[in-house]
C-alpha positions, -999 to 999 in steps of 0.1 A, spaced: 0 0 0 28 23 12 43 17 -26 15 26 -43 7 57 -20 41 69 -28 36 64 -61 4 86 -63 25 114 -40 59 113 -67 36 116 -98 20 146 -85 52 163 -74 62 157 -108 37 172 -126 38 202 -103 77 205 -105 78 204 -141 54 233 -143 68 255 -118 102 245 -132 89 262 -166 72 287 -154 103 300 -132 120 298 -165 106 325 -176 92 340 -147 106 378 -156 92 378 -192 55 370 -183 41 402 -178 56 415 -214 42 379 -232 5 389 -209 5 421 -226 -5 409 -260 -32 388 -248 -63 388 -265 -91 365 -244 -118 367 -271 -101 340 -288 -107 319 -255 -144 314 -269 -138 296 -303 -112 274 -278 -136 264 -252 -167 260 -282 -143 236 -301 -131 218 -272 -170 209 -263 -176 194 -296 -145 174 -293 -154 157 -262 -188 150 -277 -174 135 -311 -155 113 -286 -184 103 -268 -202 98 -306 -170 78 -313 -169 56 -281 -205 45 -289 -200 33 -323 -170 12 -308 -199 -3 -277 -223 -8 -304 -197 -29 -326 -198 -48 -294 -234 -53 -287 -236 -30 -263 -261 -1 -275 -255 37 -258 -272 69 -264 -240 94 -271 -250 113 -240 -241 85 -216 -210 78 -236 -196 110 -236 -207 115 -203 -185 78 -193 -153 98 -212 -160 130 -193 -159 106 -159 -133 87 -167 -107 115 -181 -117 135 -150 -103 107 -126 -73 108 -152 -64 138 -134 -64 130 -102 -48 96 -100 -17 77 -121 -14 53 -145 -48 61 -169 -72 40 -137 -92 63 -149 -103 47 -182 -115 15 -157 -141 37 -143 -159 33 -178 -165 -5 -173 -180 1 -140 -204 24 -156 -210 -2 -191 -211 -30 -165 -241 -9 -143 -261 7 -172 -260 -15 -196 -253 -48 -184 -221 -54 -205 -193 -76 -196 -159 -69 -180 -142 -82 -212 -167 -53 -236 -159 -22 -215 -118 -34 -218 -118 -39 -251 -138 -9 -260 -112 9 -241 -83 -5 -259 -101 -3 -292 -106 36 -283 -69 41 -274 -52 21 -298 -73 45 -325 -62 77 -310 -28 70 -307 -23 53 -345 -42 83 -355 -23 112 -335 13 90 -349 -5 94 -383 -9 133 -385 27 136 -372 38 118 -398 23 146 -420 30 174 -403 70 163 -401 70 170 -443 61 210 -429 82 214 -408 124 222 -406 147 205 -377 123 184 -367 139 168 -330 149 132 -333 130 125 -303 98 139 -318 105 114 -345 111 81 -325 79 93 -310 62 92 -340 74 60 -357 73 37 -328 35 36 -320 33 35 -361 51 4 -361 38 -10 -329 2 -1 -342 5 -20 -374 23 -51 -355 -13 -50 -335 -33 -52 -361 -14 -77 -377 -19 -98 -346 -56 -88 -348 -57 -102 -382 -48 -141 -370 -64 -141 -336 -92 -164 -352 -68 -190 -356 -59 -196 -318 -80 -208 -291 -68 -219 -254 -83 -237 -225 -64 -220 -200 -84 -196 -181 -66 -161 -185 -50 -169 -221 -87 -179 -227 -99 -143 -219 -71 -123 -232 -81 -145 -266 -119 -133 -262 -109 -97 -256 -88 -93 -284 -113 -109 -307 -137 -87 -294 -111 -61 -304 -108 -74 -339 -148 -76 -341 -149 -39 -331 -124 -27 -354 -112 -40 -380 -142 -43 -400 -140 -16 -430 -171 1 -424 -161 2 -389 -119 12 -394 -131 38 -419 -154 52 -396 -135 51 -365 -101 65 -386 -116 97 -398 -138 105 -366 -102 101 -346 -86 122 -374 -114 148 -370 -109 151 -335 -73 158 -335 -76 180 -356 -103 199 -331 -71 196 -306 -49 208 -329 -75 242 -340 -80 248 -301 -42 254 -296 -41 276 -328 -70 298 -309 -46 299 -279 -12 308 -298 -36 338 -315 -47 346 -277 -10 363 -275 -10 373 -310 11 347 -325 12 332 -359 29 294 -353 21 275 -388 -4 247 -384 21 218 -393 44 233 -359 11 230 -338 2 199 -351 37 186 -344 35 198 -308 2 185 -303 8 148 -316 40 154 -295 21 162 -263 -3 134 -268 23 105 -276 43 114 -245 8 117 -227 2 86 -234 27 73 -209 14 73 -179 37 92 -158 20 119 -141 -20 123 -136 -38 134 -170 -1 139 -184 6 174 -163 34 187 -167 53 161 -197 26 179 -219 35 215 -215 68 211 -217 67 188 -249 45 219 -269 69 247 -250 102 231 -262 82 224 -303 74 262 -299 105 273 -287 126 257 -317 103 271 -341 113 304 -327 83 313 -306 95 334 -274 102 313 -243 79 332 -223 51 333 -246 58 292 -260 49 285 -223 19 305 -216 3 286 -249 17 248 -236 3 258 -200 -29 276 -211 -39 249 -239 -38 223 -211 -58 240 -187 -88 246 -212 -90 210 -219 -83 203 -185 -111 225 -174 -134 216 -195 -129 183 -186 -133 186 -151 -166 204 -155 -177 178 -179 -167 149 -153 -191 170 -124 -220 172 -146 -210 135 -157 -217 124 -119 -253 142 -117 -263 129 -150 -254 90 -136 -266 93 -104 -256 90 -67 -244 57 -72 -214 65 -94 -192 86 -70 -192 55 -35 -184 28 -67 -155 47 -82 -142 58 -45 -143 18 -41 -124 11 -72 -98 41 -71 -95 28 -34 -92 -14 -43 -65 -7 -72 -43 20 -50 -45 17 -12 -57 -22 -8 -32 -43 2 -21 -73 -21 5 -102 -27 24 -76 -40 23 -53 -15 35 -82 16 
């Protein structure tokens, strides 16, 4: 227990150092790079970032209905809104477990439905997000190396996935667990590798990361900068990829210093490359959070005691691991 409570405690002070390490950076230059702030671009942001979390929610269903599991968007955005919110507040993505509690409750789905819907959802975003860097790399000059190795690993790890996808009908085990990992990733397979189905899912991922990418373009013209598209795209797909490793809650802190660094070398001002990284995050973050509250209303009183229990069970109980 004392592990995992450490664990929790480390993350966070990451997160936080990293920020305040940037932001000290550059401490004297803030008030100049506040000057040419312009908030009225904070609207198209905040408008953009609500239909992205709703095309998510619109996406997330068509993957539970590939998998017989039928959901009015509504309640599966509102299980992304939940599930992203607790993303902030505790390590290693637990968050995106909360959705099979609420699948499981609602909608009487199976443990093995609400996993593989996840995985279906995540192996999507981050194939896609690989994808547009790809692009955005033929736009852009001195591209890092590190930026790159981002890029191509989860291309190539993506299509080794899929290629496993492709033979999983040919296996079949009688040992318990091999037996369920076998059922999830056919489930998997069924949910997304059909072509109606990849097509669909493909281009609704690509739309919405391209909503990411537009609401950091409405921040970078908040302070009256002109960043080319393929630089924010870069930084965003950046942000994402590294976000995607679970090292600190929701990714605070790794992501604003990935997009700060992408700005800086494309010659943005220090000052002003971190007000954008910092102030991007904290609109999706925001929005996020206030999503996740109504979330809980919408589901019912239920919701918060069962996600306490399973936040608690998967970081404070004591197991074999912890003796």
């Amino acid at each position: 227990m004392y592990r995992k409570i450490f664990a929790l405690i480390l993350s966070l002070l990451l997160a936080v150092g990293i920020i305040g390490v940037m932001l000290w950076r550059v401490w004297g230059d803030l008030n100049a790079a506040l000057e040419y702030l312009h908030p009225v671009y904070l609207i198209p942001a905040v408008l953009i970032c609500v239909i992205a979390w709703f095309s998510r929610g619109w996406r997330y269903k068509v993957i539970l209905a590939r998998l017989g599991v039928m959901v009015p968007t509504i309640f599966a955005t509102a299980c992304i809104y939940l599930s992203q919110t607790v993303n902030l507040l505790v390590p290693a993505r637990l968050g995106d477990l909360i959705r099979i509690i609420l699948v499981k409750h609602e909608y009487d789905a199976t443990v093995s439905q609400g996993l593989s819907s996840i995985v279906v959802e995540r192996v999507f975003d981050i194939i896609t997000v690989a994808f547009l860097g790809l692009i955005s790399v033929l736009f852009v000059l001195n591209v890092p190396e590190w930026a790159l190795s981002l890029i191509v690993i989860p291309l190539v790890l993506g299509a080794l996935f899929f290629g496993v996808l492709l033979f999983m009908g040919r296996f079949s085990s009688e040992n318990k667990y091999l037996g369920y990992l076998l059922t999830m990733l056919n489930e998997v397979k069924e949910a997304s590798l059909t072509p109606s189905t990849a097509i669909i899912l493909f281009f609704s991922s690509v739309g919405i990361w391209i909503m990411d990418t537009i609401i950091c373009v409405s921040v970078s013209a908040m302070f009256n900068q002109e960043i080319p598209l393929a630089v924010i795209l870069l930084a965003i797909v950046a942000g994402n990829l590294i976000k995607a490793v679970p090292v600190t809650p929701g990714g605070l802190g790794t992501y604003e210093a990935s997009l700060a660094i992408i700005f800086e070398l494309s010659g943005v001002a220090p000052a002003t490359a971190t007000l954008i990284a910092v102030i991007d995050h904290l609109i999706k973050n925001l929005i996020t959070v206030i999503g996740g509250v109504a979330s809980i209303f919408y589901f019912g009183n239920w919701v918060v005691p069962e996600m306490m229990a399973s936040i608690k069970r998967r970081l404070f109980d004591n197991g074999e691991e912890d003796v």
